[in-house]
C-alpha positions in Angstrom: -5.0 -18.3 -10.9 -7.8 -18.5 -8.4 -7.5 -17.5 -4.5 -8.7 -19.3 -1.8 -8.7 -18.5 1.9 -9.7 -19.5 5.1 -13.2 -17.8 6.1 -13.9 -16.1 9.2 -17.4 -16.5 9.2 -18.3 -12.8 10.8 -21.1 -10.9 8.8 -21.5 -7.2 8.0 -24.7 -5.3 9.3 -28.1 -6.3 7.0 -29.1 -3.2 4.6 -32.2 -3.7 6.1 -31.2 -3.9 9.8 -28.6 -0.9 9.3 -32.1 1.0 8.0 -34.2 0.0 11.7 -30.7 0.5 13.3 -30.1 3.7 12.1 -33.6 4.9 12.0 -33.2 5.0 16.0 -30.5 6.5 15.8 -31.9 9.7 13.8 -34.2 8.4 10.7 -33.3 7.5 7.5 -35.2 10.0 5.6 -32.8 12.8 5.4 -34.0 14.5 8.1 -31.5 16.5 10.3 -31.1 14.6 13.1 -30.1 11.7 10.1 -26.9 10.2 10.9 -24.0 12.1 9.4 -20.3 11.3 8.7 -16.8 13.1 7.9 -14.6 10.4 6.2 -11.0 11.1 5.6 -9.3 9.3 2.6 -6.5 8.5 0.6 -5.9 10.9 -2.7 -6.4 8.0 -4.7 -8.5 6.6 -7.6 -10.7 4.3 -4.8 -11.1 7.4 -3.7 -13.0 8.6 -6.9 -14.7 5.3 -7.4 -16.7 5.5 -3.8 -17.3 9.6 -4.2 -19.0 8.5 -7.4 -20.9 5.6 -6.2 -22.2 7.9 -2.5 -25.3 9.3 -3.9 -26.5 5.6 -3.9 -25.4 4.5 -0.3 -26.6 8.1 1.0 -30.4 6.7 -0.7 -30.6 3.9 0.4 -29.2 4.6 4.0 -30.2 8.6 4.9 -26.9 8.4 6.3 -25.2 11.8 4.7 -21.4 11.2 3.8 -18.9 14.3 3.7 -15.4 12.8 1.7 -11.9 14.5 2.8 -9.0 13.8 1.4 -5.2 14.3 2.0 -1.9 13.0 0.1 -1.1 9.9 0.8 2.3 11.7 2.3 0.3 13.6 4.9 -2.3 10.7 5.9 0.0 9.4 8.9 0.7 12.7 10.7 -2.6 14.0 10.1 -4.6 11.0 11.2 -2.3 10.7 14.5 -2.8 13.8 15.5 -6.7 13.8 15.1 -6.3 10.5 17.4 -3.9 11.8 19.7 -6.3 14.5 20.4 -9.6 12.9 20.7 -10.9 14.0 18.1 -13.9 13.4 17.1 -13.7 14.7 13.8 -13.5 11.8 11.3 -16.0 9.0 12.2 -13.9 6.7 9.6 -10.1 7.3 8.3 -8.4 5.7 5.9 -4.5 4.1 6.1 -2.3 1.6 5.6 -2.2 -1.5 8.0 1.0 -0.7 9.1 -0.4 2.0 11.0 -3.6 0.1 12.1 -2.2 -2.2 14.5 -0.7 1.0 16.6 -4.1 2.5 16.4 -5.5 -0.4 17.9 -3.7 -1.0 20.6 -3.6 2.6 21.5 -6.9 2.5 21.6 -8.1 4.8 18.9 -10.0 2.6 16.9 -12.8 -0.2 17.8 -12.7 -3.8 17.0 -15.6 -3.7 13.9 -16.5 -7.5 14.7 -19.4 -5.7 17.3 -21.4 -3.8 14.6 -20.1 -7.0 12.0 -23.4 -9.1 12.5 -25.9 -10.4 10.2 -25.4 -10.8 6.3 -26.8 -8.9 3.6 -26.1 -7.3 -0.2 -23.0 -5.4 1.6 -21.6 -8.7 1.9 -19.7 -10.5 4.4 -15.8 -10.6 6.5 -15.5 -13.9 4.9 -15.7 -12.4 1.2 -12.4 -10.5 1.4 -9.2 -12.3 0.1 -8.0 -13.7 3.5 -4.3 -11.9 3.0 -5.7 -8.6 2.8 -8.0 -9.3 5.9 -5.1 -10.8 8.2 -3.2 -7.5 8.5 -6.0 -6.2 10.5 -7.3 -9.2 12.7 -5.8 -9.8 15.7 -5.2 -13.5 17.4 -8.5 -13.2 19.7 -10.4 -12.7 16.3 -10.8 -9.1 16.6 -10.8 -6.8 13.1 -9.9 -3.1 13.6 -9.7 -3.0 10.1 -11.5 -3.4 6.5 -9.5 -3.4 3.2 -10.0 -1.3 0.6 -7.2 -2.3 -1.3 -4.0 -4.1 -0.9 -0.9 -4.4 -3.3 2.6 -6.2 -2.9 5.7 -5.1 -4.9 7.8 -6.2 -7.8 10.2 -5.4 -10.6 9.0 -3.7 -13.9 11.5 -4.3 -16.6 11.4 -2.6 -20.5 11.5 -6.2 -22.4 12.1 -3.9 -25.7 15.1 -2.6 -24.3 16.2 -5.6 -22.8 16.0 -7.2 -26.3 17.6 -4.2 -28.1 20.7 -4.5 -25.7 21.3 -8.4 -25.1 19.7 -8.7 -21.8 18.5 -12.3 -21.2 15.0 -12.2 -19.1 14.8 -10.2 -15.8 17.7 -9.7 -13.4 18.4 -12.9 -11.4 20.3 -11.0 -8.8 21.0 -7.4 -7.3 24.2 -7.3 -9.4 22.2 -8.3 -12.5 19.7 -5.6 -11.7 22.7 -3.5 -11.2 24.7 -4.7 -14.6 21.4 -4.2 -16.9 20.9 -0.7 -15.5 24.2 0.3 -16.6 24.2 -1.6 -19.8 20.9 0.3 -21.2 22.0 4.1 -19.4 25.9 3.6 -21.0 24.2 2.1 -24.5 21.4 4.6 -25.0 24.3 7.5 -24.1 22.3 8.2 -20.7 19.0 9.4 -22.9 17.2 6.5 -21.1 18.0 5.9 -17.3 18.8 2.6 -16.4 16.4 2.2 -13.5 14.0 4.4 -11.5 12.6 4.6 -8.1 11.0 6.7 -5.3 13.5 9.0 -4.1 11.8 11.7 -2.1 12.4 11.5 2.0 9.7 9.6 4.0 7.7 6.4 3.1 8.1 7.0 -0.7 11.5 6.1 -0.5 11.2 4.1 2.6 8.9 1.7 0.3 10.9 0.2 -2.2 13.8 0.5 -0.1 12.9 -2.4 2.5 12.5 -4.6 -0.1 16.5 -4.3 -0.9 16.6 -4.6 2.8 15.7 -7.7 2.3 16.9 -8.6 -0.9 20.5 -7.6 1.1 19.1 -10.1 4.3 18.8 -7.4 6.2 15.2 -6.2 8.4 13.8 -3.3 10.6 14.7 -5.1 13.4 17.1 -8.0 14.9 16.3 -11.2 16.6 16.2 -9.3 20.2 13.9 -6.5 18.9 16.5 -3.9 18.8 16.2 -2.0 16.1 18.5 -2.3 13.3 18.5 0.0 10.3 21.6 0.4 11.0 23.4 -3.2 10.5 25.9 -4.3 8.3 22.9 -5.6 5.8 21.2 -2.5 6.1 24.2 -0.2 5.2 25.2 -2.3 2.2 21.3 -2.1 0.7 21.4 1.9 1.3 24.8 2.1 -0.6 23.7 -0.3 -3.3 20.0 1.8 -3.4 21.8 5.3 -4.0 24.4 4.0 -6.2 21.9 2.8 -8.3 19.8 6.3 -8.7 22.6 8.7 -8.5 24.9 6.1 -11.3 21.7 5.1 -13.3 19.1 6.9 -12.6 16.9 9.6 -13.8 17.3 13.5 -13.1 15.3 14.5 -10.3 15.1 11.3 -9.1 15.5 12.4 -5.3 12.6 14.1 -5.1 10.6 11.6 -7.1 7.1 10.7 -5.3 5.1 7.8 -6.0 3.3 9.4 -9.1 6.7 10.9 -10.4 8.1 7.6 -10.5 5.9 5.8 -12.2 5.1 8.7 -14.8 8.7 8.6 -15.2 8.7 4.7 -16.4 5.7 5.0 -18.2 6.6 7.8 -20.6 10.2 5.5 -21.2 12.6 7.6 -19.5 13.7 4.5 -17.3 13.9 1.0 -18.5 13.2 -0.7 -14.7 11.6 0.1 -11.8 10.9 -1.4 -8.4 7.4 -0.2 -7.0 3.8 -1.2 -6.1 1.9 -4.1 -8.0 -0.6 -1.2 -8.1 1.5 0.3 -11.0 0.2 -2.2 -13.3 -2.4 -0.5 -14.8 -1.1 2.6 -15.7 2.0 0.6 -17.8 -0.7 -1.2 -20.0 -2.5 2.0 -20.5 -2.5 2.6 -24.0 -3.6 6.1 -23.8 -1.3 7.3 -21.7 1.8 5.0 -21.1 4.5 4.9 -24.1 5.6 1.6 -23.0 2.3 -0.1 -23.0 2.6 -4.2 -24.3 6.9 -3.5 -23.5 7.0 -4.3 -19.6 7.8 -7.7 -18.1 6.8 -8.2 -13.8 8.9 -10.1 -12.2 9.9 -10.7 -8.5 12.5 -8.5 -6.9 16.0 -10.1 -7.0 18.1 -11.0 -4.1 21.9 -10.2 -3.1 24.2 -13.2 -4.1 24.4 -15.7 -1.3 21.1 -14.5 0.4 18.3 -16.7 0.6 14.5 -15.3 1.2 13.3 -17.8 3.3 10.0 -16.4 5.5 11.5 -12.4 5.4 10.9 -11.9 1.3 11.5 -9.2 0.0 8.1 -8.2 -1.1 5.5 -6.5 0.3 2.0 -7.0 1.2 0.4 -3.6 2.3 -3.1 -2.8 2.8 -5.4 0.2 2.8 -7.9 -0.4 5.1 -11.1 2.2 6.7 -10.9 2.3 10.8 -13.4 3.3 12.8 -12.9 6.0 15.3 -13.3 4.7 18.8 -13.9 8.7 19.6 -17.1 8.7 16.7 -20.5 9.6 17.7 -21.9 8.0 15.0 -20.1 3.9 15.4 -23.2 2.2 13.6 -23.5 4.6 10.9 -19.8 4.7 10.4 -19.6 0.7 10.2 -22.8 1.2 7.7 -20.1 2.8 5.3 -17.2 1.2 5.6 -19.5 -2.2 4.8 -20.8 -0.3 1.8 -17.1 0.9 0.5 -15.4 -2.5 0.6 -18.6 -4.0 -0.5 -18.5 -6.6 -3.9 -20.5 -3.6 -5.5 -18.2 -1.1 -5.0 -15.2 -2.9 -6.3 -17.0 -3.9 -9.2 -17.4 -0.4 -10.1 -14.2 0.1 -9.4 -12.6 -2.4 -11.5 -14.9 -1.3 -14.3 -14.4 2.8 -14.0 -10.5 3.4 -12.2 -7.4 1.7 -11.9 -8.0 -0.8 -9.1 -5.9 -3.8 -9.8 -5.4 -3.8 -5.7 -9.4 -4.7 -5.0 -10.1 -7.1 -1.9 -12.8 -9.1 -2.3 -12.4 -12.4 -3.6 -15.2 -13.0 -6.2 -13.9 -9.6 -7.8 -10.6 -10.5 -7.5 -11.6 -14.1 -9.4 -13.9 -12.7 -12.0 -14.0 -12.1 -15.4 -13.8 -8.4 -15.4 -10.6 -8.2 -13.4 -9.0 -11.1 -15.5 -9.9 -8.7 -18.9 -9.0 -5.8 -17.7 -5.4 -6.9 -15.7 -4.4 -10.1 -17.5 -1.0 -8.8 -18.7 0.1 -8.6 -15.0 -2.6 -10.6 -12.9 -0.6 -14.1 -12.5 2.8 -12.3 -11.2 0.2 -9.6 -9.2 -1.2 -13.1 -7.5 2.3 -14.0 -7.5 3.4 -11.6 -5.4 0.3 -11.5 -3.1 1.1 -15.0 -1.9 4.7 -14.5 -0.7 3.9 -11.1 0.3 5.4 -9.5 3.7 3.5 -9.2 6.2 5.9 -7.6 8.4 7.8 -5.6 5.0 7.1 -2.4 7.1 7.6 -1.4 10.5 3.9 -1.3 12.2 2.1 -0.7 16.0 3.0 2.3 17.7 7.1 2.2 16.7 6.0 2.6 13.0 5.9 6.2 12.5 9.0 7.1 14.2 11.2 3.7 11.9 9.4 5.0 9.0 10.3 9.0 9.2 13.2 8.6 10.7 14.8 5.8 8.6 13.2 7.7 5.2 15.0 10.9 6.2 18.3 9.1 6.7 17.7 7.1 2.9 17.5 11.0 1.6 20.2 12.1 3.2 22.3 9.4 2.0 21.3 9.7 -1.6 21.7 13.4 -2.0 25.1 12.5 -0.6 24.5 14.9 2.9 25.9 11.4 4.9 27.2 8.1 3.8 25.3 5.2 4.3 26.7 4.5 7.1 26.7 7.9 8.9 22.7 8.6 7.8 21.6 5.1 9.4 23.7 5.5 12.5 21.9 8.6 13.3 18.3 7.6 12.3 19.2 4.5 14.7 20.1 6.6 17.4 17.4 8.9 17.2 14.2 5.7 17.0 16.1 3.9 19.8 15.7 7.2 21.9 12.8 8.1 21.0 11.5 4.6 21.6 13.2 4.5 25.0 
């Protein structure tokens, strides 16, 4: 399947240019009045790929890059309080979208299309699959934002198991997902848990969650704005949600992470889960995954009697690089953030970590992603196109939805409150803290 998407026609800063640019700023020869930059990042295998790759952007550039990183759990608080602050600390951090738009409007991050000018080996705007750039681009054509990868989310499914116990295909519906979980827990005398998913408080379980929102035809928030974790929808996905783990799923699975989870599926102890497209890879690894060549993707099923319409059920999250309105450094930091989400870079990443999520669209269309992903690539680009752009809470509201909300799903599934107790309170709490 080949993307398309519109272009936007705004350039990144010429190699060349960046070198003059910079050179007025401080030289490019390593010098010590050279540009330099603290980056904070993602714990994650992008991560790895651009920390390899620096020595040659640091070369060719003078500009000296120091790489911090942080859990993807801690990224939000830590990042918001550097902004709320000030600081000046990070020149560049790195985040999801959902957090991006708040950023923006608060201020705390600069539109990018000013140091955007010019074209060069970096590349171009126009060069990044247009769904992963939209997140980030406001109506007046201002981008606060660069991707360095995206990812939507769908069901993983054991098609051995399946076979082994009469199940015909994927689950059609949440009460098929909910009837094959029990069949393969009750026939394999619990030893395999039906179904797995994030369970630990926050955005972990928060992720997966709003997509059974959804699938339940429920959302963040009603047609007036007022929030609404708390409706009728929203109650019946929570109950449905820790049914499922505490009936079907595996021990532990409250506290389960992102890498918990999928470690859990990949070494067989579940026969489904509902996460990340980005989970892809490490299913099909042979080396490491006991289930490799036994997963079927498919879409995340919907209640009976709901249709998706425009508010699917799956996501479309990006992880973009912002630029610090407080930096001292802007050029230097744009310089960088051209380099990371360059076609270069996500070659390398394709070829050396897991990076099915990679933005640009020749990378994204070539043969080396198509070799490496082709087991999942067609329901990945699947997903993509349908994906949610409003699956998450975002702006300056998102932090408070997303703790509070993901402390009520972990209160509920450890059985503290019911559904309906945990969401009244978490509703109560963001409206008055929202004023």
């Amino acid at each position: 399947m080949t993307l398309h998407r519109k272009r936007t026609h705004v350039g990144v800063a010429a190699l060349a240019a960046s070198a003059v640019l910079l050179a007025a700023c401080g030289g490019t020869d390593g010098s010590d009045d050279a540009p330099h930059l603290t980056v904070l990042m993602e714990e994650i295998s992008y991560t790895d790929n651009i920390r390899e790759m620096l020595p040659e952007f640091e070369a060719a550039t003078g500009i000296t890059v120091d790489l911090e990183t942080v859990p993807y759990a801690d990224q939000a608080s830590r990042i918001l309080q550097e902004f709320a602050q000030g600081s000046d600390t990070y020149d560049v951090v790195f985040n999801d979208n959902v957090y991006g738009s708040g950023y923006f409007e608060s201020g705390y991050v600069l539109d990018v299309t000013e140091y955007a000018t010019g074209e060069d080996e970096f590349g171009t705007l126009d060069e990044f699959y247009d769904p992963y750039l939209a997140p980030m681009t406001t109506e007046d054509g201002a981008v606060y934002g660069v991707p360095v990868y995206g990812e939507s989310t769908f069901l993983m499914y054991r098609t051995d198991l399946f076979a082994e116990h009469g199940i015909d295909g994927p689950p059609q519906t949440t009460a098929e997902l909910e009837e094959a979980a029990r069949t393969i827990s009750e026939g394999t005398n619990g030893e395999v848990a039906g179904i797995t998913m994030r369970g630990t408080a926050g955005i972990h379980a928060l992720y997966p969650w709003a997509g059974l929102l959804r699938s339940f035809g429920g959302d963040f928030f009603d047609a007036d704005g007022q929030i609404a974790v708390d409706s009728p929808e929203a109650v019946e996905a929570t109950e449905y949600w820790a049914n499922l783990l505490s009936e079907y799923g595996p021990a532990g699975v409250a506290n389960f992470d992102w890498e918990q989870n999928r470690i859990a599926f990949t070494q067989g102890q579940a026969a489904m889960t509902i996460d990340a497209t980005a989970n892809g890879p490490y299913n099909e690894d042979a080396e490491s995954s006991t289930v490799a060549g036994n997963v079927g993707y498919a879409p995340i099923p919907y209640a009976p009697g709901v249709e998706p319409g425009e508010n699917t059920n799956n996501s479309l999250a990006v992880h973009s690089l912002y630029l610090n309105a407080n930096s001292s450094n802007p050029e230097a930091a744009w310089s960088f953030m051209a380099w990371a989400t360059s076609q270069e870079v996500q070659e390398g990443a394709v070829a050396s970590v897991e990076a099915v999520g990679v933005t640009n669209e020749a990378v994204l269309n070539g043969d080396a992603y198509a070799e490496r992903y082709g087991a999942f690539q067609e329901a990945v680009l699947d997903q993509l196109a349908t994906g949610n752009l409003s699956y998450l809470p975002s702006g300056q509201s998102a932090n408070t939805v997303i703790v509070e909300t993901g402390q009520a799903l972990s209160n509920a599934l450890s059985g503290q409150q019911s559904a309906e107790e945990a969401l009244a309170a978490a509703a109560e709490s963001i409206s008055t803290q929202l004023g």
